[in-house]
Steps between C-alpha positions, in 0.01 A plus 500: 500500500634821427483802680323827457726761364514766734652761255130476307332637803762718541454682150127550571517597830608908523541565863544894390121464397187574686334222712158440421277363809465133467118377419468361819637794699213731248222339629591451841557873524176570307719749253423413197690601171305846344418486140783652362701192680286253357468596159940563487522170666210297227750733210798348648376138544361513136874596343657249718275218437591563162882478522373138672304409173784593304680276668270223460564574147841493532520152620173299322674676156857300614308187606326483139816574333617166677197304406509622150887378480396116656216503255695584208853371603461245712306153529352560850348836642519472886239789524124390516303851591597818640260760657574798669262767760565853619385602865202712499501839722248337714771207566738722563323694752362203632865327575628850624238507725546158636890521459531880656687601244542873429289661255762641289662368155877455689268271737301313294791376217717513806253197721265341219688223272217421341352758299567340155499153432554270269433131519664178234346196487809234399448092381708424751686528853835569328370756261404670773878551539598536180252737423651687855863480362383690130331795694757586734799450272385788309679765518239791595307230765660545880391228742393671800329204687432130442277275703528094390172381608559212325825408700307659821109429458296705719312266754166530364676305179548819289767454265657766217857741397454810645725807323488894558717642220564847400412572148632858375152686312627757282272806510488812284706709727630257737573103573349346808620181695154304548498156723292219294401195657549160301314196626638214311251141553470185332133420367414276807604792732330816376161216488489462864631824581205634345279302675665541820434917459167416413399289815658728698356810372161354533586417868754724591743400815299249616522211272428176711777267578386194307483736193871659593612150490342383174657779355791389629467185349362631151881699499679171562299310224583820272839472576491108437354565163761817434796231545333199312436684189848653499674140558248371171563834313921411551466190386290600201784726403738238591351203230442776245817693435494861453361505171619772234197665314753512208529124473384333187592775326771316253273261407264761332551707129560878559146618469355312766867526695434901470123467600628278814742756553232821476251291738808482780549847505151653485478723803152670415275546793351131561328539840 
């Protein structure tokens, strides 16, 4: 597990800057913001939400750049789905609230992680690391945290690759470091995390033990299934070689060698 950067908080933190009251400290005190504070708060929330779409951008724009490459290049893409979501004002609020975090941009970029993020879906548990290894070796990506739920499950059974990178968003008159969040799953974990959310949404905190522990259990059969179909899918790869789209080609006359040839390297938009 890796460490949260402390320069990151660093950057967005000016101590020079004037402290806005926490949420929590507002309403215990009953002094609320006045309009002009709201509205120059909503204007800066709306710019910096944004730089954190941007971002989004940034990084579902390199991830299909990758899955374009294994579709075209390669025999085997080890990216199934990718989805991304943006934090609403309302969940900000909400967490700053809960969090006491200060209302202020240098607090909120400087406390909430998890304002953008994007999620990939992968065949299998070692694409999950692969995948890892391609975003963070580029060059413009800086790890600032990684949580291995998959080495470390959570003990309600939860397992996934957490990342918060830095992604630089080049504006009109300025770049901006924005933090991204990258979930990285295989198929059978993102299906019973989102079941999981949804039973405990609908219940809350007070899911019954018997149903805690059939999650549990649901995980562990996830997980079974995760390493089964990676042992068959190795051994599939194993028996058939790694086959060159190319091959056959000398046993063919030029025209249908060239049409071969044009069908290998079509990289029109397929879906």
């Amino acid at each position: 597990m890796v460490a949260r950067n402390p320069a990151y908080r660093e950057a967005v933190t000016d101590s020079h800057a004037p402290q806005a009251p926490t949420v929590a400290a507002l309403t215990a005190s009953g002094s609320l913001p006045n309009a002009a504070q709201v509205r120059r708060l909503m204007h800066d929330l709306r710019r910096m939400l944004l730089s954190y779409k941007f971002g989004i951008d940034e990084v579902m724009t390199k991830i299909s750049i990758l899955r374009e490459e294994f579709r075209q290049i390669h025999d085997y893409n080890p990216i199934e789905h990718v989805g991304s979501r943006l934090k609403t004002f309302e969940s900000i609020l909400a967490k700053a609230r809960r969090k006491d975090i200060p209302l202020t941009m240098q607090g909120i970029r400087g406390e909430m992680f998890d304002i953008a993020g994007v999620r990939v879906t992968c065949s299998f548990v070692s694409d999950i690391y692969r995948v890892r290894d391609m975003i963070i070796g580029q060059g413009d990506v800086t790890l600032v945290e990684e949580r291995d739920y998959i080495a470390h499950p959570k003990p309600s059974g939860y397992k996934s690759l957490h990342l918060i990178v830095r992604i630089p968003v080049y504006l009109s008159d300025r770049v901006e470091d924005v933090l991204v969040e990258i979930q990285l799953r295989t198929i059978a974990m993102d299906f019973w995390a989102s079941l999981e959310h949804k039973i405990f949404y609908k219940l809350g905190q007070t899911v019954p033990k018997h149903l805690s522990d059939s999650l549990k259990l649901a995980a562990d059969v996830a997980w079974s299934l995760d390493t089964s179909m990676e042992r068959i899918h190795e051994e599939v790869r194993t028996i058939a070689g790694d086959a060159d789209p190319l091959d056959g080609l000398d046993a063919m006359g030029p025209e249908e060698m060239l049409a071969a040839f044009i069908r290998t390297v079509d990289v029109s938009d397929q879906g």
